[in-house]
TIKOL-775106 format. One record per residue: x, y, z of N, C-alpha, C in turn. Coordinates in steps of 0.1 Angstrom, whole numbers, plus 2048, in hexadecimal, padded with zeros to 3 digits. Each point is the difference from the previous one (the first is absolute). Last residue first. Layout:
TIKOL-775106
XYZXYZXYZ ...
This chain:
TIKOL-775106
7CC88A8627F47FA7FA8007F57F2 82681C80E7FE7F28047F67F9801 8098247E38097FD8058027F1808 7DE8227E58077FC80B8067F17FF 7ED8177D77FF80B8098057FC810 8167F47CE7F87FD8077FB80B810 81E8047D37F680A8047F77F8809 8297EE7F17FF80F7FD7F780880A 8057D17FF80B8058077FD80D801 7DF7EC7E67FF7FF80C80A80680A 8067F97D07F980D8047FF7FC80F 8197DE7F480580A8007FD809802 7E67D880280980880B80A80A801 7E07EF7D87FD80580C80680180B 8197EC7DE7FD80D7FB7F980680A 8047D180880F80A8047FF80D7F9 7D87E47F57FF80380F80C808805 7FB7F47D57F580B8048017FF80E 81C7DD7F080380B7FB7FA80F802 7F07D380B80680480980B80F7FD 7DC7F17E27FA80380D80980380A 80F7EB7D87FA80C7FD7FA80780B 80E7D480980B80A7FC80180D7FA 7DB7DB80580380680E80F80D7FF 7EE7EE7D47F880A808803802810 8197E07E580480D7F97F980B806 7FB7D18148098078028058107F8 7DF7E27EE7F980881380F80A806 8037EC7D47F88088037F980580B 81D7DA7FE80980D7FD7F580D7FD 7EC7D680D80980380B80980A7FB 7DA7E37EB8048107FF808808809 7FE7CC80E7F68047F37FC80F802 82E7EE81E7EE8018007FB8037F4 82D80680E7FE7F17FB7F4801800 80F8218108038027F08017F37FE 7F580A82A7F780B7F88027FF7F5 81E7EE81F7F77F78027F58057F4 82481E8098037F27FF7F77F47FD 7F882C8137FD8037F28097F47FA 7FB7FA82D7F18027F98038027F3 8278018197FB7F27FF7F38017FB 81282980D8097F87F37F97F37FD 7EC8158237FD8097F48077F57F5 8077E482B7F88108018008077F5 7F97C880D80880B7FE80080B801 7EE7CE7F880080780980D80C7FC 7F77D47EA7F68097FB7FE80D807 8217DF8098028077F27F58077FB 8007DC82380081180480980A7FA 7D97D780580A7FE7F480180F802 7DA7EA81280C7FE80A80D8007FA 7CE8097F180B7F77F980A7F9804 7E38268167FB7F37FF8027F17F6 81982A80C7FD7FB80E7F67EF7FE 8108217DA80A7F88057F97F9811 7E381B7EA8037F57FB80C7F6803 7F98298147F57F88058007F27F4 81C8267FA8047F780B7F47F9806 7FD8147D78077F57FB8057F8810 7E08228007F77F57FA80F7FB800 80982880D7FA7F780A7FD7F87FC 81681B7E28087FC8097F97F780E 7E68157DB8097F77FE8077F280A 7ED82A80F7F67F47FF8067F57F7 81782F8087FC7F48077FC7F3803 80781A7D780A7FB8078017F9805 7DD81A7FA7FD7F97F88107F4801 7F882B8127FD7F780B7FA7F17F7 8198217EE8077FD80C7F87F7802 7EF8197DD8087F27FE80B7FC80B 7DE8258087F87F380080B7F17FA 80D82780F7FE7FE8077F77F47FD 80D81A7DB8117FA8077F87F980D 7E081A7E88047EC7F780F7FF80B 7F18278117EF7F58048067F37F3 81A8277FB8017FA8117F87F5803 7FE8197D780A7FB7FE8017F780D 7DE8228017FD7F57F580B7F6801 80A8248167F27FA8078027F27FC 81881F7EA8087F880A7F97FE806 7E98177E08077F77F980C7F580C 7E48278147F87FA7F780A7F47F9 81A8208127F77FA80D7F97F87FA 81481C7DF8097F68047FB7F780D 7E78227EC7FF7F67FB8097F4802 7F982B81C7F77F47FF8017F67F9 82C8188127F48007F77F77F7800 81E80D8307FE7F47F07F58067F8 80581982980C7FB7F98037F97F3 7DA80981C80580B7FF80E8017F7 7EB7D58107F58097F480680E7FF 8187D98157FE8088067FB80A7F3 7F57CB80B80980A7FB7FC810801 7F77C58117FC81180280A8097F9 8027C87F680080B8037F880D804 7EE7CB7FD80F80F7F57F9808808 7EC7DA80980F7FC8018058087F5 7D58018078007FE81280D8027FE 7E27FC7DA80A80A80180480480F 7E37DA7E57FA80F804809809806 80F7D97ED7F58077FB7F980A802 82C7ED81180180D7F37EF8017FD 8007E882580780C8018038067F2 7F47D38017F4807801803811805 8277E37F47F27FD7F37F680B803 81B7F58278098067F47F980A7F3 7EF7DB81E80080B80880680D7F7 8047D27F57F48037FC801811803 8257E880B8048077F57EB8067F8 80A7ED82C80780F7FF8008037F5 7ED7D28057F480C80680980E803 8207DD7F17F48017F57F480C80B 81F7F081A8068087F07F58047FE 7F67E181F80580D80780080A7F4 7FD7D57F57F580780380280D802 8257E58007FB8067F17F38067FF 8127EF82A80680E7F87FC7FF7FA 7EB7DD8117FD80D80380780C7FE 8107DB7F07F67FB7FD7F580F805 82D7F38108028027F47EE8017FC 7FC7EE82880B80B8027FF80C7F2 7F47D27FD7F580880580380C801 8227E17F87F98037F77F4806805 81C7F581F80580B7FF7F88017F0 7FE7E682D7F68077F67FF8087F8 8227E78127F57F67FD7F58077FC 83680C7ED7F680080F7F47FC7FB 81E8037DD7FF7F880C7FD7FA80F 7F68277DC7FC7F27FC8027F080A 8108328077F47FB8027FC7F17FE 82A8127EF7FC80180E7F57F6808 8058137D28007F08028067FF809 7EE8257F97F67FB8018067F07FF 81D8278077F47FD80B7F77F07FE 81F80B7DE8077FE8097F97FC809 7ED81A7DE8027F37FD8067F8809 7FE8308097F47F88008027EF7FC 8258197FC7F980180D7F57FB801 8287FF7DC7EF8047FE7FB7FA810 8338127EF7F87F88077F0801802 83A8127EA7EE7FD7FE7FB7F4807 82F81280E7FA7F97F47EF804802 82B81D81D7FA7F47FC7FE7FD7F2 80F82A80D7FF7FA80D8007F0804 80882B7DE80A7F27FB7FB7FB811 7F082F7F38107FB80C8057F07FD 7D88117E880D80C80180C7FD801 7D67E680580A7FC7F480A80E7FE 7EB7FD8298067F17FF8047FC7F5 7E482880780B80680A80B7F17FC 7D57FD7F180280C7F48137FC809 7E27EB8178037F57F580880A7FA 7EE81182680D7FC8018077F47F6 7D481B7F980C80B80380F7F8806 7D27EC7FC8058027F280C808802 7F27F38238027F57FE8098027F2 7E781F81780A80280580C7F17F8 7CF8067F88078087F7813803807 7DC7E58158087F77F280580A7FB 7F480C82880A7F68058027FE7EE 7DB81D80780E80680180B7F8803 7D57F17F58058047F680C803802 7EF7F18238047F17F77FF8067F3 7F182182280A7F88068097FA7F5 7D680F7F680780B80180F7FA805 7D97E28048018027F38128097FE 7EB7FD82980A7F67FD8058007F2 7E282080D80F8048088097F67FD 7D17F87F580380A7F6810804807 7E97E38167FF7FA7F58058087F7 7F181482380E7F38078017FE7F7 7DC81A7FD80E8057F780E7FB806 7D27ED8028047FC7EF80E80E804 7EF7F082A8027F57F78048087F2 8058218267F17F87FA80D7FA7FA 8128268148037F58027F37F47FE 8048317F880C7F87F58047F1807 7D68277FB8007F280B8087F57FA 80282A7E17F680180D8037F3806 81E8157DC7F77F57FE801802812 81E81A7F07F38097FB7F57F5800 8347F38007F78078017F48027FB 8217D780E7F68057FC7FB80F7FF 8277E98147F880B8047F48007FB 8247DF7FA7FE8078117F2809802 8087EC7D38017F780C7FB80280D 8108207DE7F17FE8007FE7F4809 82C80B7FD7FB8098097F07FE7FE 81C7E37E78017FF80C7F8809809 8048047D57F67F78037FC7F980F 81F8257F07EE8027FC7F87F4806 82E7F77F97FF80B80C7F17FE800 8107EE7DA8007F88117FE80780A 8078177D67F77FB8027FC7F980D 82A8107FE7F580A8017F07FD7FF 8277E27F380180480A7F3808809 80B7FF7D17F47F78068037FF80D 81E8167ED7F58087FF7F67F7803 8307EC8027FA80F80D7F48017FC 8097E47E07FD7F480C803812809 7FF8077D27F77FC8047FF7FC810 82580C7F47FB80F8017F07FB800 81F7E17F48068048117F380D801 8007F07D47FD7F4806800807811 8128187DE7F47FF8027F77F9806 82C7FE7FA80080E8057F2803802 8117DB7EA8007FB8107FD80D804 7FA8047D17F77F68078017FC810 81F8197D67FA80780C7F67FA808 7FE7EE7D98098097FE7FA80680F 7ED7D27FC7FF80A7F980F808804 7F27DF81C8097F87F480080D7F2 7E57FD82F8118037FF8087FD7F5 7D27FA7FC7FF8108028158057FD 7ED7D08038018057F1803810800 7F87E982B80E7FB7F88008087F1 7D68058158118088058087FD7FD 7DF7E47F77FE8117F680A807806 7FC7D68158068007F57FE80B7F5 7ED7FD82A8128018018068017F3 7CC80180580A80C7FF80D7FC7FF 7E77E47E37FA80480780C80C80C 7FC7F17C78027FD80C7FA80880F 8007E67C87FB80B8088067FD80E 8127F67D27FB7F880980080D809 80A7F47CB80380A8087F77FC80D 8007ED7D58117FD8087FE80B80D 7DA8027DE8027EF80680B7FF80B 7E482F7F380F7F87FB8007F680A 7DD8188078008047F480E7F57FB 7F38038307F27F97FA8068077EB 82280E8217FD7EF7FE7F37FA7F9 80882E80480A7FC7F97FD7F07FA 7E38148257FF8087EF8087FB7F9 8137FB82C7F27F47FB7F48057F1 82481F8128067F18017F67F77FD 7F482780A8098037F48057F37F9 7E880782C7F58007F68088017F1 81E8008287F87F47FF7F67FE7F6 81382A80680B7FB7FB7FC7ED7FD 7E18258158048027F48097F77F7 7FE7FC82E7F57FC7FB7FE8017EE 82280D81A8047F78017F07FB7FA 80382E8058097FD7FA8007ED802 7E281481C7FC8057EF80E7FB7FB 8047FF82B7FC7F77FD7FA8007F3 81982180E80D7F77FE7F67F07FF 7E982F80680B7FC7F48087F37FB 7E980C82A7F47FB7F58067FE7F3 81B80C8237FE7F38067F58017F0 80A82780680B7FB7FF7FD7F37FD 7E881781A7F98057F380D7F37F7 80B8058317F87F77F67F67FB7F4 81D82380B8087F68017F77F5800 7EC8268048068067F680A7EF801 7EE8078287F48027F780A7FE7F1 8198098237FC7F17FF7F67FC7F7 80E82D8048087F97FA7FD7F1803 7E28248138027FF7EE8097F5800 7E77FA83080F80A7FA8007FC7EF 7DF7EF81F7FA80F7FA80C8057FA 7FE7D58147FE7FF7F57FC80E7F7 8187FA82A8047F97F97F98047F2 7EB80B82480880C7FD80A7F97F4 7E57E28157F68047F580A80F7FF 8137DF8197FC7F87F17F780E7F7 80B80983280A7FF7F87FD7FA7ED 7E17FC8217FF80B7FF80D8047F3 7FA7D58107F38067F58028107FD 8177ED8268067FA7F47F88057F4 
């Protein structure tokens, strides 16, 4: 099976399709960091988190054509994330605690981004309504007996990913390899730069998104719970809450620009 996975991953065109995949997440990131720029500047305008930046995507000229073309190309992503899952390469003793930890990681990316690919596929095709999943879960939870603890260790959970985030753009654990033969230095240099604020206002996102579900856990009030949309919800009722919001939006903007050079000129594939 492995054997098969890794001629899999030597063939250009899956490579190149999930190059694809980096595009179609730069694009929706870009499009999220656009949206909440807007909203932290103009009172009437309200930030949103992805479904609802796809809705806005399908609502442009030509928008369902774009929208369908995001949910195949991130497809591709999922792949990547999938097959690092399985395979890990090039990481020595791939069965230790931190790269169990690192396969699952790899896993519960490639399930949410498939997630984002059938939200994109659901406002194409008229599948449904909007549904905040998380919020759902957690007032799930709530009724179960230990289910605020539950809630309580996700937001933990969150919050130490979106730290993780933070300390990755710092020292540069979470950009890219690019292919130096290919890319001008300066453009390498400046999508460094650009990569390390998009990675740092991702994981600035996170933590958001973890303190308000750890608050909701300890408030037991599950309007505080939610996933992106619900933070930058909760983030503009806060004291400088449109300024934080105008900078995570500047950040998430630098981050859908870094995956576009990335698409371009990243040097592997599924590494």
């Amino acid at each position: 099976m492995k054997q098969w996975l890794k001629k899999a991953i030597a063939n250009p065109w899956l490579k190149q399709y999930i190059l694809f995949g980096y595009a179609a997440k730069g694009t929706v990131y870009l499009s999220i960091g656009i949206l909440a720029v807007q909203a932290a500047v103009i009172s009437e305008q309200k930030a949103a988190g992805t479904y609802l930046t796809l809705i806005w995507l399908a609502d442009q000229p030509l928008g369902k054509l774009l929208v369908c073309l995001i949910a195949i190309a991130l497809t591709g992503y999922v792949w990547r994330r999938l097959l690092q899952a399985i395979l890990t390469p090039g990481k020595p003793n791939s069965f230790s605690f931190k790269n169990i930890l690192q396969r699952l990681g790899y896993l519960m990316s490639g399930l949410s981004y498939a997630g984002v690919a059938y939200s994109a596929l659901n406002i194409v095709f008229e599948l449904g309504e909007y549904d905040d999943t998380i919020e759902d879960l957690v007032n799930q939870l709530f009724e179960q007996p230990i289910g605020e603890w539950l809630i309580l260790l996700g937001g933990i959970a969150v919050t130490i990913i979106g730290f993780s985030y933070i300390c990755g753009a710092y020292n540069g654990s979470y950009i890219s390899e690019f292919q130096s033969s290919a890319i001008h230095h300066r453009l390498e240099k400046w999508t460094t730069r650009i990569g390390k604020l998009g990675v740092a206002a991702r994981g600035i996102a996170f933590v958001l998104t973890g303190i308000f579900l750890t608050e909701a856990a300890i408030a037991g009030n599950s309007e505080l719970a939610g996933g992106l949309q619900n933070a930058f919800r909760v983030l503009e009722t806060r004291s400088m809450g449109s300024l934080w919001l105008g900078l995570i939006g500047i950040g998430l903007i630098c981050y859908g620009l870094y995956m576009f050079v990335a698409a371009r000129y990243r040097r592997y594939a599924i590494r």
